[in-house]
Structures are given as C-alpha cells and as structure tokens.
PyMOL CGO cylinders between C-alpha atoms (Angstrom):
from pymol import cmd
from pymol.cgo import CYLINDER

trace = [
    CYLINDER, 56.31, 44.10, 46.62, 53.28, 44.63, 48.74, 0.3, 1, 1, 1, 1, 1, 1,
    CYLINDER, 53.28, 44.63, 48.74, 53.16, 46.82, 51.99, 0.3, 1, 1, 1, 1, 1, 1,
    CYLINDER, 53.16, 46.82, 51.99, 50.85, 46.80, 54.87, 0.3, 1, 1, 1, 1, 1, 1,
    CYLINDER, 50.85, 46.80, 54.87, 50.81, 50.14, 56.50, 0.3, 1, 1, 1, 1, 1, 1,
    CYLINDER, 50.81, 50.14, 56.50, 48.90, 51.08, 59.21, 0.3, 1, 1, 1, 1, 1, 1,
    CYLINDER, 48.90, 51.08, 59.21, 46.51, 53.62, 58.62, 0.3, 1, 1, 1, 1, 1, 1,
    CYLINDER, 46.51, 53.62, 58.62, 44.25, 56.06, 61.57, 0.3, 1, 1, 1, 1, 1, 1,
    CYLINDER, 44.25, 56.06, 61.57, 43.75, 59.08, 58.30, 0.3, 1, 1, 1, 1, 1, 1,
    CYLINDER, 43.75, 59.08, 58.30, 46.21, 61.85, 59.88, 0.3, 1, 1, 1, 1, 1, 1,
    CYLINDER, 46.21, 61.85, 59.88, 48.88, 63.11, 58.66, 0.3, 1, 1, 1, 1, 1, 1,
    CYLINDER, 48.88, 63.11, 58.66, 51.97, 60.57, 59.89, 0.3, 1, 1, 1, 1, 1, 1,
    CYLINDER, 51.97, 60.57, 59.89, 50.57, 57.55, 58.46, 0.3, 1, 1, 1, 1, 1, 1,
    CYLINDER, 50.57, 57.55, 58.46, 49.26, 59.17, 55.01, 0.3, 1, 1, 1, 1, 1, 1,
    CYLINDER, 49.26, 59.17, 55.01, 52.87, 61.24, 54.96, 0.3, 1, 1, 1, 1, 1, 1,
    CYLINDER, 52.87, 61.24, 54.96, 54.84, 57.67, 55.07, 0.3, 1, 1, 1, 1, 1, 1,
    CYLINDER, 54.84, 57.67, 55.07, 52.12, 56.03, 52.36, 0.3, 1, 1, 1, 1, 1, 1,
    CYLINDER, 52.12, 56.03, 52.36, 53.59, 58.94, 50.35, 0.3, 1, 1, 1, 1, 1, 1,
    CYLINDER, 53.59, 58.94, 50.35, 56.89, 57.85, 50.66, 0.3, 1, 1, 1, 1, 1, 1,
    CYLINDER, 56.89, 57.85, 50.66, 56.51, 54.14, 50.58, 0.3, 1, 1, 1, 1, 1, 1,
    CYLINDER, 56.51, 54.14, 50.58, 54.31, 54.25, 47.35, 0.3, 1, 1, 1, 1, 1, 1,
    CYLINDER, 54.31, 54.25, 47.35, 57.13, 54.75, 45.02, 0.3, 1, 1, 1, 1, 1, 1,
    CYLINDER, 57.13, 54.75, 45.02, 58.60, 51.57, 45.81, 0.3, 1, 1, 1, 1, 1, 1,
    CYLINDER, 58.60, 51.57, 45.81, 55.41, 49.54, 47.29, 0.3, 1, 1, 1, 1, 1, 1,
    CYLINDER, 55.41, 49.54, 47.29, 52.28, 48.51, 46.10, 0.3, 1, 1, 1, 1, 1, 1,
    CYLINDER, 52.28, 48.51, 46.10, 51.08, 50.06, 49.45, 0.3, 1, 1, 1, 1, 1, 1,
    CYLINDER, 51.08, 50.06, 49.45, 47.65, 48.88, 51.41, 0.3, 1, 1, 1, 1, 1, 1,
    CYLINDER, 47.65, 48.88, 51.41, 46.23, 51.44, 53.44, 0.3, 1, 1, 1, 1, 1, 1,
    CYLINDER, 46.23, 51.44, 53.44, 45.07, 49.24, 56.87, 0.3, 1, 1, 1, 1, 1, 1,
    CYLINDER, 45.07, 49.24, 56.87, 43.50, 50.19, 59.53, 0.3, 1, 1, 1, 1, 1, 1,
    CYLINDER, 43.50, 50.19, 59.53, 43.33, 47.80, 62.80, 0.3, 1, 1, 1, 1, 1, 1,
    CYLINDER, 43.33, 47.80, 62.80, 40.14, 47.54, 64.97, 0.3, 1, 1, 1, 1, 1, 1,
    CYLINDER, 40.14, 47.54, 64.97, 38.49, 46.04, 67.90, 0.3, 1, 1, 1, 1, 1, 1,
    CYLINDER, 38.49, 46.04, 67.90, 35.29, 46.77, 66.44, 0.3, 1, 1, 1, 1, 1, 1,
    CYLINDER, 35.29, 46.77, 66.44, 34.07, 49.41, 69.39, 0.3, 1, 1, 1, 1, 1, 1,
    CYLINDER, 34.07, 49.41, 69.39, 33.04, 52.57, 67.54, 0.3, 1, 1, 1, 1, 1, 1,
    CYLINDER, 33.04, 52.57, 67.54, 32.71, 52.62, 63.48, 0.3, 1, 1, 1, 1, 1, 1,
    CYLINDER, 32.71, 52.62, 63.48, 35.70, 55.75, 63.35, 0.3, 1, 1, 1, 1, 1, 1,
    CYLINDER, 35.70, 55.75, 63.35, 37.40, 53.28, 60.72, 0.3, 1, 1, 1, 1, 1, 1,
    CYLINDER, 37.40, 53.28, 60.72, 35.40, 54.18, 57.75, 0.3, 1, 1, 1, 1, 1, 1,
    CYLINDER, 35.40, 54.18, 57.75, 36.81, 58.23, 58.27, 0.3, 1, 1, 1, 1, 1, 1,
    CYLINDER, 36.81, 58.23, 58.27, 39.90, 56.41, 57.38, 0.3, 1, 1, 1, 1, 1, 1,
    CYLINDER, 39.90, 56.41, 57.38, 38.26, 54.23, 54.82, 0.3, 1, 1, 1, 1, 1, 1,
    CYLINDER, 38.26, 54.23, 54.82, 37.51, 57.65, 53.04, 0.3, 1, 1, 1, 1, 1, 1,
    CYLINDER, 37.51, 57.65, 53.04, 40.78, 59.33, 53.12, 0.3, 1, 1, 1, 1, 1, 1,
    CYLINDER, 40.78, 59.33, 53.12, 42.48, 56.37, 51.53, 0.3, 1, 1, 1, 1, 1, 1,
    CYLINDER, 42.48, 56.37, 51.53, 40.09, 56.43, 48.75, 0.3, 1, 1, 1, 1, 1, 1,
    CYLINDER, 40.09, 56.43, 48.75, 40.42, 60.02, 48.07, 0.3, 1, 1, 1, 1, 1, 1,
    CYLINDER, 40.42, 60.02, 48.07, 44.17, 59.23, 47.83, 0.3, 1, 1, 1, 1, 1, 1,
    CYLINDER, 44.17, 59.23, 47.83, 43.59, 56.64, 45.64, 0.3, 1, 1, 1, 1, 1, 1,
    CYLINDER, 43.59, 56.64, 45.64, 44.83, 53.85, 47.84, 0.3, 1, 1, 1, 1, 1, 1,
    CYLINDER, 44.83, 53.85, 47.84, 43.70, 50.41, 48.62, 0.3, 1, 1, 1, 1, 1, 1,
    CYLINDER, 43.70, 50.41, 48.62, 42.15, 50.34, 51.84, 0.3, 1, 1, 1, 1, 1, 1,
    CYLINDER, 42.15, 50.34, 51.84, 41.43, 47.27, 54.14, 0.3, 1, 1, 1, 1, 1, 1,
    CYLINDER, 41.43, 47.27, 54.14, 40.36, 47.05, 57.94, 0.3, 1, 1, 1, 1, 1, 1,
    CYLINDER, 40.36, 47.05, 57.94, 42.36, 44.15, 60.48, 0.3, 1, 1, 1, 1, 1, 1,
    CYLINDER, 42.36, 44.15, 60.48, 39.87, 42.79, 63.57, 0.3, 1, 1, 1, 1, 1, 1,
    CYLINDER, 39.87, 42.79, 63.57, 42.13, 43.06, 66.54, 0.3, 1, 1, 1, 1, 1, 1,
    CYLINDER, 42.13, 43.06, 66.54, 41.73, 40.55, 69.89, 0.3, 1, 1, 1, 1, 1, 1,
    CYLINDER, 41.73, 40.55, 69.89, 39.06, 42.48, 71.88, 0.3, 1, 1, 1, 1, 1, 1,
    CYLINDER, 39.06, 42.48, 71.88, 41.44, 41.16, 75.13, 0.3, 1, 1, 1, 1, 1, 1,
    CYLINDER, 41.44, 41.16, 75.13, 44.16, 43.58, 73.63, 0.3, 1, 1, 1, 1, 1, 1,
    CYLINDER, 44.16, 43.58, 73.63, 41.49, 46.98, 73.79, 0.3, 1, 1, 1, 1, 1, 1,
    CYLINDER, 41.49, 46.98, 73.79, 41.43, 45.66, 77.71, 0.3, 1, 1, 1, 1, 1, 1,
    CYLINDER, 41.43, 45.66, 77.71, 44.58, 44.93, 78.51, 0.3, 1, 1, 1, 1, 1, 1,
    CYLINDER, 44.58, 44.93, 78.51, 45.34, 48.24, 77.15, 0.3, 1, 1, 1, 1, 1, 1,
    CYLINDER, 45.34, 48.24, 77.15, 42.69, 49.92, 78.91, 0.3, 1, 1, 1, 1, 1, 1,
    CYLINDER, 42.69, 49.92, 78.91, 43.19, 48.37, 82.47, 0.3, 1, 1, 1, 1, 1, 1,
    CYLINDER, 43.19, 48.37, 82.47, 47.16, 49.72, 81.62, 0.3, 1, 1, 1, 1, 1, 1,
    CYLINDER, 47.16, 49.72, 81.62, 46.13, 53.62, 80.98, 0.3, 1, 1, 1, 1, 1, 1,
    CYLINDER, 46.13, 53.62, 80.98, 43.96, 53.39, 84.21, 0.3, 1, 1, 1, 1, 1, 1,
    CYLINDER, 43.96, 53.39, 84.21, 46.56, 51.36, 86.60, 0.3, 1, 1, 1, 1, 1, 1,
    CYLINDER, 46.56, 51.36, 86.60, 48.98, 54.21, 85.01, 0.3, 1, 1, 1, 1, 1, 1,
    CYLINDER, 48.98, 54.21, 85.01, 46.77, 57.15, 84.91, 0.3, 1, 1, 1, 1, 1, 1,
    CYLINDER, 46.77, 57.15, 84.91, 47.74, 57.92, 81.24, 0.3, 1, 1, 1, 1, 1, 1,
    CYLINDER, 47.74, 57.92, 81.24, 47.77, 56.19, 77.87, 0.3, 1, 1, 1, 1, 1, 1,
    CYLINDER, 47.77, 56.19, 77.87, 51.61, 55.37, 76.72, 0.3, 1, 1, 1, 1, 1, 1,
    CYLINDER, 51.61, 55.37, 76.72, 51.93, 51.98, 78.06, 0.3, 1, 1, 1, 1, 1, 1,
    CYLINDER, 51.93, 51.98, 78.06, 48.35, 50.79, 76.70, 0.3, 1, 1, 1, 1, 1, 1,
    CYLINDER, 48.35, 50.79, 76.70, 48.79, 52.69, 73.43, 0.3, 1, 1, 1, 1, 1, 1,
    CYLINDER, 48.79, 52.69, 73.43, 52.12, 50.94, 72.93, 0.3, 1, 1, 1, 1, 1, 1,
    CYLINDER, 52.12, 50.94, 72.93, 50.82, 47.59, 74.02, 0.3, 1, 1, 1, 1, 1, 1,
    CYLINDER, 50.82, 47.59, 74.02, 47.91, 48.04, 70.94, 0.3, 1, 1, 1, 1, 1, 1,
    CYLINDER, 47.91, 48.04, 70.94, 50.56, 49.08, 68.73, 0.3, 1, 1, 1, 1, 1, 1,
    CYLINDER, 50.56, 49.08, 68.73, 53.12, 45.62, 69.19, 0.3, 1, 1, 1, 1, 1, 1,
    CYLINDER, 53.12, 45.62, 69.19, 49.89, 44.04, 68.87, 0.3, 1, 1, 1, 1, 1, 1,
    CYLINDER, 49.89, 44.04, 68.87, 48.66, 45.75, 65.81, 0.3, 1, 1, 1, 1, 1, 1,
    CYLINDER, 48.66, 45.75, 65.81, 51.78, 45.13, 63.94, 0.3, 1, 1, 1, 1, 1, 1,
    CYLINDER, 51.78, 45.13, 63.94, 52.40, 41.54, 64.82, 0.3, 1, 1, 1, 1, 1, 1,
    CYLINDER, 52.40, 41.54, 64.82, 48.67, 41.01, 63.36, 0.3, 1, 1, 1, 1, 1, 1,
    CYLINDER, 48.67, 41.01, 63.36, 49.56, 42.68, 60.45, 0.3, 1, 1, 1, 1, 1, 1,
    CYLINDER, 49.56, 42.68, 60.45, 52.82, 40.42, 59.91, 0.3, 1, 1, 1, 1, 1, 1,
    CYLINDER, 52.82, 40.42, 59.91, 50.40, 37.63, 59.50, 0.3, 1, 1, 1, 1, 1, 1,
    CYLINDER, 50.40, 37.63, 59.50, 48.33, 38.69, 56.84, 0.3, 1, 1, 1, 1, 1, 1,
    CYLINDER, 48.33, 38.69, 56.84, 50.92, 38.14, 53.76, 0.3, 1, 1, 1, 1, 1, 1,
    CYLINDER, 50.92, 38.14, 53.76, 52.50, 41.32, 52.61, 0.3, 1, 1, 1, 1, 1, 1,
    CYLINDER, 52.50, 41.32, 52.61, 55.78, 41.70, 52.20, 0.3, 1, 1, 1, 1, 1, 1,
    CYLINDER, 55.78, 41.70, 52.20, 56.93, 44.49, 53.89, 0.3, 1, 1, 1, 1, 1, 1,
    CYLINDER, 56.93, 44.49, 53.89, 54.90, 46.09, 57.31, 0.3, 1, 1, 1, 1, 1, 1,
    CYLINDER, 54.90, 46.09, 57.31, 55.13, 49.99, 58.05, 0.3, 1, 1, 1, 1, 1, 1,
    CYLINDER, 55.13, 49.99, 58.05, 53.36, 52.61, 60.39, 0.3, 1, 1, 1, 1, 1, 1,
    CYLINDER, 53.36, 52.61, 60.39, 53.86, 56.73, 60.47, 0.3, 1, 1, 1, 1, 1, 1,
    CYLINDER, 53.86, 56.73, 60.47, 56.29, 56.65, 63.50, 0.3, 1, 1, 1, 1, 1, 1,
    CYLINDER, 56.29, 56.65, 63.50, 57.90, 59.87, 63.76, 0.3, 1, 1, 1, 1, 1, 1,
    CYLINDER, 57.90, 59.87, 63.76, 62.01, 60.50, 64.95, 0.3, 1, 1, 1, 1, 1, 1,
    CYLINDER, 62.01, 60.50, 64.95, 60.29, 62.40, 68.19, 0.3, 1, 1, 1, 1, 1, 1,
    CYLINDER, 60.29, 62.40, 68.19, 57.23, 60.36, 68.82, 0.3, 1, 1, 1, 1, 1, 1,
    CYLINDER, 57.23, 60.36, 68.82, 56.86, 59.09, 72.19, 0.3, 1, 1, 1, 1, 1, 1,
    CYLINDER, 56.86, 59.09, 72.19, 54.32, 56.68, 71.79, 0.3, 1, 1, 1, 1, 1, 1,
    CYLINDER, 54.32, 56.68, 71.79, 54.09, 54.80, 69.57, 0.3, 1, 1, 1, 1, 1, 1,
    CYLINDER, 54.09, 54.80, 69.57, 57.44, 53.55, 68.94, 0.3, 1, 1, 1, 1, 1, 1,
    CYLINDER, 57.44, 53.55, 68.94, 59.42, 50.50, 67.64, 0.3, 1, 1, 1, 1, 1, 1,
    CYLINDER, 59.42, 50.50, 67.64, 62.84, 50.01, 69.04, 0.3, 1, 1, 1, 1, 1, 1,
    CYLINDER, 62.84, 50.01, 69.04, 65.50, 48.41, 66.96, 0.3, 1, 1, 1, 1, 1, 1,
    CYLINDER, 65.50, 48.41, 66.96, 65.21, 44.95, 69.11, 0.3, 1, 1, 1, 1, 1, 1,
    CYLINDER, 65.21, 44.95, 69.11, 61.14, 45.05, 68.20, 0.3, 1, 1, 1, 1, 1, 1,
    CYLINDER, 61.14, 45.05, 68.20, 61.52, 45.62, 64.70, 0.3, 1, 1, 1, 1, 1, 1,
    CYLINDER, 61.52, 45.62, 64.70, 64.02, 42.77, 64.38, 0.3, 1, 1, 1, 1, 1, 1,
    CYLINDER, 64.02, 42.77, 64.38, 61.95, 40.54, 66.45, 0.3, 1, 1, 1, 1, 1, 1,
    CYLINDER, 61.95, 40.54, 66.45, 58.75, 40.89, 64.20, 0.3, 1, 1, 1, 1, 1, 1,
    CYLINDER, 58.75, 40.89, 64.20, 60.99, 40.37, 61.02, 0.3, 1, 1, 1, 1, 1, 1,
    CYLINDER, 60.99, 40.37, 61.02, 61.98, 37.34, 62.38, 0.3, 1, 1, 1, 1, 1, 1,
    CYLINDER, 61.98, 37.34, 62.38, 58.71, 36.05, 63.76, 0.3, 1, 1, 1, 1, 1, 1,
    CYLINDER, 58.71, 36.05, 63.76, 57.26, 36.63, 60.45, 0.3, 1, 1, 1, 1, 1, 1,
    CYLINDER, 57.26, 36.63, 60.45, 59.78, 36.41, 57.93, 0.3, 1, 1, 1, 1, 1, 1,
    CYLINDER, 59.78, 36.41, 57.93, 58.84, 40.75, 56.56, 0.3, 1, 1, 1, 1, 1, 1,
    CYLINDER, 58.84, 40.75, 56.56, 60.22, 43.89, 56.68, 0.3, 1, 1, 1, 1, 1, 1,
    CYLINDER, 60.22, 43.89, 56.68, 59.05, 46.32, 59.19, 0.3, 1, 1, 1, 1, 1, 1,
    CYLINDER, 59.05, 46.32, 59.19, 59.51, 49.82, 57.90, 0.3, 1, 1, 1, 1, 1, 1,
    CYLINDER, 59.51, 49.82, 57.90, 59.02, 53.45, 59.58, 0.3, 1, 1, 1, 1, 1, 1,
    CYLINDER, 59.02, 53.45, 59.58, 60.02, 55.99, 56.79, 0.3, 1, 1, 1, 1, 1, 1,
    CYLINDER, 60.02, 55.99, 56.79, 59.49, 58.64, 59.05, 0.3, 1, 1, 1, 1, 1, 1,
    CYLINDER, 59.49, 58.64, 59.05, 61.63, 57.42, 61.25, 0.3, 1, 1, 1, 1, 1, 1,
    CYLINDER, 61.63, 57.42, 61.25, 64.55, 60.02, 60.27, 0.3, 1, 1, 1, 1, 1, 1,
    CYLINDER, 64.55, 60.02, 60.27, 61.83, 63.12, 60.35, 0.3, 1, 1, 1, 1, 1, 1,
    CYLINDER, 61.83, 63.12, 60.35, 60.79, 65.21, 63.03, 0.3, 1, 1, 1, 1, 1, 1,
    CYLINDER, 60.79, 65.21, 63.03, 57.60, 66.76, 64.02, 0.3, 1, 1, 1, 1, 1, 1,
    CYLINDER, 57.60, 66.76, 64.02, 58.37, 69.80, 62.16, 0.3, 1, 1, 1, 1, 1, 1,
    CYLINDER, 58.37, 69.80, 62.16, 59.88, 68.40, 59.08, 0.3, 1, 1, 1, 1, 1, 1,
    CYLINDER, 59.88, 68.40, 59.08, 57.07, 65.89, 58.64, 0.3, 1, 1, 1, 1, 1, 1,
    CYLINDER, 57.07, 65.89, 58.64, 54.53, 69.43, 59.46, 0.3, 1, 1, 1, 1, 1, 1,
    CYLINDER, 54.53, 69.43, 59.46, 56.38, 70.84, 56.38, 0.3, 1, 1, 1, 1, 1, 1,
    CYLINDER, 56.38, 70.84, 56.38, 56.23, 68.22, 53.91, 0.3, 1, 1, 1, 1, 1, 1,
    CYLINDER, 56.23, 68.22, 53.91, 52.69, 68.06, 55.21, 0.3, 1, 1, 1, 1, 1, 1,
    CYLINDER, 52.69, 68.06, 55.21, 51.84, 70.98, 54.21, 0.3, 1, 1, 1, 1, 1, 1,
    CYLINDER, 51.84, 70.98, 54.21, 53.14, 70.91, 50.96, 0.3, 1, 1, 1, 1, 1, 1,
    CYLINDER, 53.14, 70.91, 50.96, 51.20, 67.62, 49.90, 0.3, 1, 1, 1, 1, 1, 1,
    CYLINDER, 51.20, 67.62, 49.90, 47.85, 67.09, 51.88, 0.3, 1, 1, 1, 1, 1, 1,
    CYLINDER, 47.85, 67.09, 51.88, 45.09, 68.92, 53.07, 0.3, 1, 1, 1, 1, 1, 1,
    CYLINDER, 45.09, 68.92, 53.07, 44.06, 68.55, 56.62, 0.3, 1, 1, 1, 1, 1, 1,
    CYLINDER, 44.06, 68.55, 56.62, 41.32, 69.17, 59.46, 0.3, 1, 1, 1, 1, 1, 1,
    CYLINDER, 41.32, 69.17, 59.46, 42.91, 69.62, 62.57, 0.3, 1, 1, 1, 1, 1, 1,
    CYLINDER, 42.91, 69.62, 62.57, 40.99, 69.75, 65.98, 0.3, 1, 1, 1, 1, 1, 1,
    CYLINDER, 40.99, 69.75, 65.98, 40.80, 68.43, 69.69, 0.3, 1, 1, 1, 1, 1, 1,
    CYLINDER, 40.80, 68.43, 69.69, 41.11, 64.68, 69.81, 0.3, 1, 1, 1, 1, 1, 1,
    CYLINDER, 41.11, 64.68, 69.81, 37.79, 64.05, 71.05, 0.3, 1, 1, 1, 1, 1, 1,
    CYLINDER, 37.79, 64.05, 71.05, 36.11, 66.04, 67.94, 0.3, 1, 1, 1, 1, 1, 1,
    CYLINDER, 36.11, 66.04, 67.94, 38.15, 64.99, 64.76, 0.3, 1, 1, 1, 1, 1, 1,
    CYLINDER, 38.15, 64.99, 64.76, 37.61, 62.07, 62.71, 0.3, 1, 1, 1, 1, 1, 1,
    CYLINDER, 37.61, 62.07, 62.71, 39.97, 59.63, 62.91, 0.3, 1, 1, 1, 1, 1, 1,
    CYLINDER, 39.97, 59.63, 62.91, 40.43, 55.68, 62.76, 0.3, 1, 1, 1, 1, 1, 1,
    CYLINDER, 40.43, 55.68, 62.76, 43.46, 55.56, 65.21, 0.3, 1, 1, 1, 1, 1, 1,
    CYLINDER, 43.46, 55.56, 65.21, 43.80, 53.15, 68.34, 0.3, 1, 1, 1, 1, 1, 1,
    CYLINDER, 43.80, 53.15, 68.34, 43.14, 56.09, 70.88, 0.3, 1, 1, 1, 1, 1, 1,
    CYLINDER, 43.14, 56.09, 70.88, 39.12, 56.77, 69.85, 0.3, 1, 1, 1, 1, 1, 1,
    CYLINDER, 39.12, 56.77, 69.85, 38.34, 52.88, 70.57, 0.3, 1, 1, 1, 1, 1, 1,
    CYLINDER, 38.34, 52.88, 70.57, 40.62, 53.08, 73.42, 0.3, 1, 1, 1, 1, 1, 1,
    CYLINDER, 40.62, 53.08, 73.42, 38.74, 56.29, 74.66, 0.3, 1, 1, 1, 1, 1, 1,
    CYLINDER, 38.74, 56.29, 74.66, 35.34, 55.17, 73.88, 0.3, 1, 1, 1, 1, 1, 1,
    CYLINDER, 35.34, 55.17, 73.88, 36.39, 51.80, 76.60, 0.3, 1, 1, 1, 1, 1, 1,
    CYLINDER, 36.39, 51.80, 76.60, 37.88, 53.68, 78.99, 0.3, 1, 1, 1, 1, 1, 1,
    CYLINDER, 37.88, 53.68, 78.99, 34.45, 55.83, 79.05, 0.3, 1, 1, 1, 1, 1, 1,
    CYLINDER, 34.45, 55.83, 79.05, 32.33, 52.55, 79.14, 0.3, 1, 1, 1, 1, 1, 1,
    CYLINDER, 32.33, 52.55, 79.14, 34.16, 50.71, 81.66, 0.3, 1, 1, 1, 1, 1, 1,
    CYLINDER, 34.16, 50.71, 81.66, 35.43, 54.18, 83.95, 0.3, 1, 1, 1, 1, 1, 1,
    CYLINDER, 35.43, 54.18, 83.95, 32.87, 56.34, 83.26, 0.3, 1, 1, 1, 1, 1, 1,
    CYLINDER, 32.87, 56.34, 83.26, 33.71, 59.49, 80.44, 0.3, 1, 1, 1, 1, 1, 1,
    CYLINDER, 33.71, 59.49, 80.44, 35.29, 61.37, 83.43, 0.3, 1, 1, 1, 1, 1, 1,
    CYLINDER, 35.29, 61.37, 83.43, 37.86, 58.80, 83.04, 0.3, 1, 1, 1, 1, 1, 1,
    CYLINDER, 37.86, 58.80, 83.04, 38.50, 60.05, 79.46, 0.3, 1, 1, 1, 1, 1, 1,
    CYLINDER, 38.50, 60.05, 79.46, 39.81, 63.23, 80.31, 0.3, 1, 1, 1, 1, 1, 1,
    CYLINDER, 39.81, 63.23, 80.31, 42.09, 62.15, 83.62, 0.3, 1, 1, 1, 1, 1, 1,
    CYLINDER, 42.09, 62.15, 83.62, 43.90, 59.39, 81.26, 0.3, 1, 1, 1, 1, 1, 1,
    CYLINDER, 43.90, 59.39, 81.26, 44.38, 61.46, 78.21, 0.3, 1, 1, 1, 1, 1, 1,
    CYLINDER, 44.38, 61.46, 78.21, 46.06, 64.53, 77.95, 0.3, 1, 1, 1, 1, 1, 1,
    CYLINDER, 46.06, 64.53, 77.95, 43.66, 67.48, 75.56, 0.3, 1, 1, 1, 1, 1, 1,
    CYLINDER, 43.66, 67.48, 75.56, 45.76, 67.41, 72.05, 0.3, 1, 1, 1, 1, 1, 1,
    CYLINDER, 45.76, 67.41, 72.05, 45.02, 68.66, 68.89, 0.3, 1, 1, 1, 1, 1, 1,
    CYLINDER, 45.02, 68.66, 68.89, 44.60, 65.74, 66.19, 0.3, 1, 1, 1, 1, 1, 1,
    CYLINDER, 44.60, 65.74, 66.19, 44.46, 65.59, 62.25, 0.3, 1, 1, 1, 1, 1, 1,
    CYLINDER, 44.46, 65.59, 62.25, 42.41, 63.97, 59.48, 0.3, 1, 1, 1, 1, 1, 1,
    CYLINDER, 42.41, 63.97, 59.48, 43.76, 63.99, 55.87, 0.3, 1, 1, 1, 1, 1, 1,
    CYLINDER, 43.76, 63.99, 55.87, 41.28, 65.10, 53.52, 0.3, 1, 1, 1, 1, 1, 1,
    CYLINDER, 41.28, 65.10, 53.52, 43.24, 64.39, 50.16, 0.3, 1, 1, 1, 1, 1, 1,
    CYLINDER, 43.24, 64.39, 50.16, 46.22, 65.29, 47.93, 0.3, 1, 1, 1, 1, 1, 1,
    CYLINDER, 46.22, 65.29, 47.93, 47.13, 69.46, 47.02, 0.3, 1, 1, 1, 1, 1, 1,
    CYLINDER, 47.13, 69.46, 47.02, 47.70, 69.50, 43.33, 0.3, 1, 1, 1, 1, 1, 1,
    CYLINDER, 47.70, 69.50, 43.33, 51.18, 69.48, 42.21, 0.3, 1, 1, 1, 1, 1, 1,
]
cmd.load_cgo(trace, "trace")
C-alpha cells in the first residue's frame, strides 16, 4: 500500500515516516506554493533517509487566505490550520492509498479532528493516518533522540520545508518583515539530518 505523508524535514514528520514504513511503501511529500525554494532542505533529508521524495504545488489563493487570517488574528493558528486542511485534501487527490502527517497528541496547530479525518476519507475514498497521534512532545523527543540526528535553531534560521517559512516569507512581502515577528511567536525549530546507526 502506498502512503503520502507530508514532509517539512523535522523531527514529527520524519518520526511518523519511521513508523509508517513498516507497513507502507511511504512517499516523503512536501506541499508548496512555490514562494521560497526551502523544499529542497527537505528534498535532502528524505534522501539521506532513503525515502522517496516528491513536492505537491499548492493554490497560491490558499498562502493568502492564510496570510490575510494570521494578520486579521495577529498570530498564525487559524492560517496554519487553513494550509494544513488544504494540504491534505490535495494530497488525497494524488492516488495513494493511505494520507498521513507528524501530528503530535499535544500539538496545537496543526491538528485533524476526528470529524476532518472522516470527512477527507470520504471525499477521497483513503485513509488519513497520524501515528503520532497517541505520543506526546516528550515521548516523540525521546524516540527522537534515539533514531535521528537533528539541527535545532530559531525558526527564522533553520532549514526547513514546512508551511510556516512560505507563510513567513508572505507575510514579510505583503506586511513588511516587522510583520514577521508580531504574527509569529520566536520558537526553536528542527531539521533531520539522517538516521543514528542501530
């Protein structure tokens, strides 16, 4: 069975590729609007983990409607979580089997509630999974630890392919980059840099 997972290159997403790869022929993917070229950081990571890798062109109106959101709001959870719905639904269309992300237990944003997830089954006739929907930050920091290596630094600085850096680098364009910082709260981020030997 094949599974579309989406992919930014931290440590949630690689952590459930982990898990799903056992019983998927899992396809690292990571969605775009095509506003800064952060996607290949991810491109890498899934090749040093030995996974297929593939990007998916989002609807630049999404990026906006997001954007206008995290403004209007004066931070990012309703415009992330907007990108997200979107994100998966377009990945529902593209044939595999099964569709997952790296939500956490404790993650705020994104999440899928139990009436999403069964709505995009049934739109698109797949199976949405979240494997790390039963783990916790510091469970999932653990198990972390014991199977990747990491960079870890501010969002801003580390290399990621994850919704917020096109999201950010809008914002900045339409707002001005003071904009950034007002809408988004300073957090640390992190980029897998491959597998610890076993």
């Amino acid at each position: 069975m094949d599974c579309g997972l989406l992919y930014s290159g931290g440590k949630d997403s690689t952590l459930a590729a982990l898990v799903l790869e056992r019983f998927y022929d899992v396809t690292l993917v990571t969605a775009r609007f095509g506003l800064t070229d952060d996607w290949r950081h991810a491109a890498e990571s899934a090749g040093r983990l030995g996974f297929p890798f593939e990007t998916l062109d989002l609807d630049p109106s999404v990026a906006e409607d997001a954007v206008a959101r995290m403004v209007e709001d004066g931070y990012p959870r309703h415009g992330i979580q907007e990108v997200h719905r979107a994100a998966l639904d377009a990945l529902a269309e593209e044939g595999f089997d099964a569709v997952a992300d790296g939500t956490r237990r404790d993650d705020r944003v994104p999440s899928i509630s139990r009436a999403q997830a069964q709505s995009l089954e049934d739109r698109h006739d797949v199976d949405y999974l979240a494997p790390l929907s039963g783990f916790g930050r510091r469970a999932v920091d653990r198990l972390v630890e014991a199977t990747l290596t990491v960079e870890v630094g501010p969002s801003e600085q580390i290399d990621r392919a994850d919704y917020e850096a096109e999201l950010r680098a809008l914002l900045g364009e339409r707002e001005g980059e003071g904009a950034i910082a007002e809408v988004f709260p300073a957090h640390d981020q992190t980029t897998v840099t491959g597998r610890r030997d076993r």
